[in-house]
C-alpha positions as CSV (number, residue, x, y, z in Angstrom):
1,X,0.0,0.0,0.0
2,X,1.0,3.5,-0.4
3,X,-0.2,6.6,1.5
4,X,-0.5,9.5,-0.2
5,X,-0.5,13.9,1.5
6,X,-0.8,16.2,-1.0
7,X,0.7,20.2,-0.3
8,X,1.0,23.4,-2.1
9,X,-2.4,24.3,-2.7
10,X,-4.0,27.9,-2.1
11,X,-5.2,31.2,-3.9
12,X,-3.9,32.2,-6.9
13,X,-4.6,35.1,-9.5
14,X,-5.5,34.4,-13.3
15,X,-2.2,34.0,-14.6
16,X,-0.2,32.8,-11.7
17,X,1.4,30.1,-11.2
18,X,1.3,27.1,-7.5
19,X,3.2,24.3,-7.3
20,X,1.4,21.2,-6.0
21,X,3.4,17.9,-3.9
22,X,2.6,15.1,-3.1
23,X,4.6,12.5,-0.7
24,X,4.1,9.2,-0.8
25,X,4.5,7.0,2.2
26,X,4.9,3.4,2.0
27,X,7.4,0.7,0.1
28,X,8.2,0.0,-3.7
29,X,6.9,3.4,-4.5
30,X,9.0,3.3,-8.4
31,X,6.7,0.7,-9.0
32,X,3.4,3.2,-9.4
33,X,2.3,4.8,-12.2
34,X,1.3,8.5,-10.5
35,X,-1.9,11.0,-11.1
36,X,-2.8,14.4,-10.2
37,X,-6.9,14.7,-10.7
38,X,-9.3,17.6,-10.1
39,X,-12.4,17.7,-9.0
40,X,-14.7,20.9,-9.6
41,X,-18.0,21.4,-7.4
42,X,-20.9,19.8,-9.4
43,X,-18.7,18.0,-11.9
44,X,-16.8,14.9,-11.9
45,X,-13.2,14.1,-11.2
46,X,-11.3,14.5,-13.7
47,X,-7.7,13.8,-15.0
48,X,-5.0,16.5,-15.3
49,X,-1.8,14.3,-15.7
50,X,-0.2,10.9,-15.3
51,X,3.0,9.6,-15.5
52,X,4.1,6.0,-15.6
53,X,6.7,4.4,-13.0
54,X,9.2,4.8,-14.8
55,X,9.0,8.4,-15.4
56,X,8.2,8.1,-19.3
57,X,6.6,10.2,-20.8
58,X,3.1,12.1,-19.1
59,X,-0.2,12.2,-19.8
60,X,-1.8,15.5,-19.9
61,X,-5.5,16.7,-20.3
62,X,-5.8,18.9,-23.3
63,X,-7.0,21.5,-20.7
64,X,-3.3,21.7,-19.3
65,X,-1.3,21.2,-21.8
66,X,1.4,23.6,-22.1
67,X,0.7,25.1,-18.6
68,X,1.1,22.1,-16.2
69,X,3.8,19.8,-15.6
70,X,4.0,16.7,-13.7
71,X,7.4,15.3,-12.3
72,X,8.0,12.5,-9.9
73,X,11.2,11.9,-8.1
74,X,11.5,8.4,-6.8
75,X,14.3,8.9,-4.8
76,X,12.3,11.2,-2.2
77,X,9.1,9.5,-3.4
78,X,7.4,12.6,-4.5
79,X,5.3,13.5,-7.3
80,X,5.0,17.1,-8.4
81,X,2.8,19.4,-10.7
82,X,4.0,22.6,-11.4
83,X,0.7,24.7,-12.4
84,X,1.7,28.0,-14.8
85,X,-0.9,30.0,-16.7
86,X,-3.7,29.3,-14.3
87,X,-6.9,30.2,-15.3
88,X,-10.3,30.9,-13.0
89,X,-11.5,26.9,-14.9
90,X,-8.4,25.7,-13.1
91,X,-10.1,26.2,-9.6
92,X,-10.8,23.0,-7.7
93,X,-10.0,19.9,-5.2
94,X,-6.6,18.8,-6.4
95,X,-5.9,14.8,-5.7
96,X,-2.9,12.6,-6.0
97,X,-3.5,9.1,-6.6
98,X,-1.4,6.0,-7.5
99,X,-1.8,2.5,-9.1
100,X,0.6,0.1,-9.1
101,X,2.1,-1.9,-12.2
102,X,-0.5,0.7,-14.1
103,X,0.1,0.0,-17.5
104,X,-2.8,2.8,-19.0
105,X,-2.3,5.7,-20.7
106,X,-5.0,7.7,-20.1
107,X,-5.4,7.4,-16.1
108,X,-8.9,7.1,-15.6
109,X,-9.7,8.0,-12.0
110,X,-11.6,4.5,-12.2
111,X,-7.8,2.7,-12.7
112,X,-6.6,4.2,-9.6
113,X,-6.7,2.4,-6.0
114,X,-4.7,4.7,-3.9
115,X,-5.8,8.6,-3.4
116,X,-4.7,11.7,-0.8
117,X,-7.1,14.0,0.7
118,X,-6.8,15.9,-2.0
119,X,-5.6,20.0,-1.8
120,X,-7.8,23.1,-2.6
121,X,-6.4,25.2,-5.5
122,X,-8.5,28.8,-6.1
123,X,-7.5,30.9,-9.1
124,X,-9.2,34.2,-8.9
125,X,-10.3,36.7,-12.1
């Protein structure tokens, strides 16, 4: 199993950039493919990125792309997502979430078994 706290949320202005983290607690953490997901009041969670274990290549929604990037470091067993360009849409619950031996490529928040409590990211007009 692998526990999951994401950090770094808070209020931002159209345009501005936050940098989300996410620890992850718990053993053979290389071995999970990681998400970040949103989820906006009224609307299903959603994906923003995904990246395998191996660090290949991510996934990003077309919403993000170009504005958001996602980084893991497996040595500290943290996932990242640098957010850049935000807009008012970005605004929601921010969750990290993890399978392991995930072998997707489009991170459906079905796939994944493993969530945090998820962080509250604002981005004001």
């Amino acid at each position: 199993q692998v526990q999951l706290v994401e950090s770094g949320g808070g209020l931002a202005q159209a345009g501005g950039s936050l940098r989300l983290s996410c620890a992850a607690s718990g053993r053979a953490f290389s071995t999970y493919a990681m998400g970040w997901f949103r989820q906006a009041p009224g609307k299903a969670r959603e994906v923003v990125a995904g990246v395998g274990s191996s660090s290949e290549s991510a996934y990003y929604a077309d919403s993000v792309k170009g504005r958001f990037t996602l980084s893991r470091d497996n040595a500290k067993n943290m996932v990242y997502l640098q957010m850049n360009s935000l807009q008012p849409d970005d605004s929601a619950v921010y969750y990290c979430a993890a399978e392991r031996y995930y072998r997707g490529t489009l991170f459906y928040p079905a796939d994944m078994s493993y969530w945090g409590q998820g962080t509250q990211v604002t981005v004001s007009s």
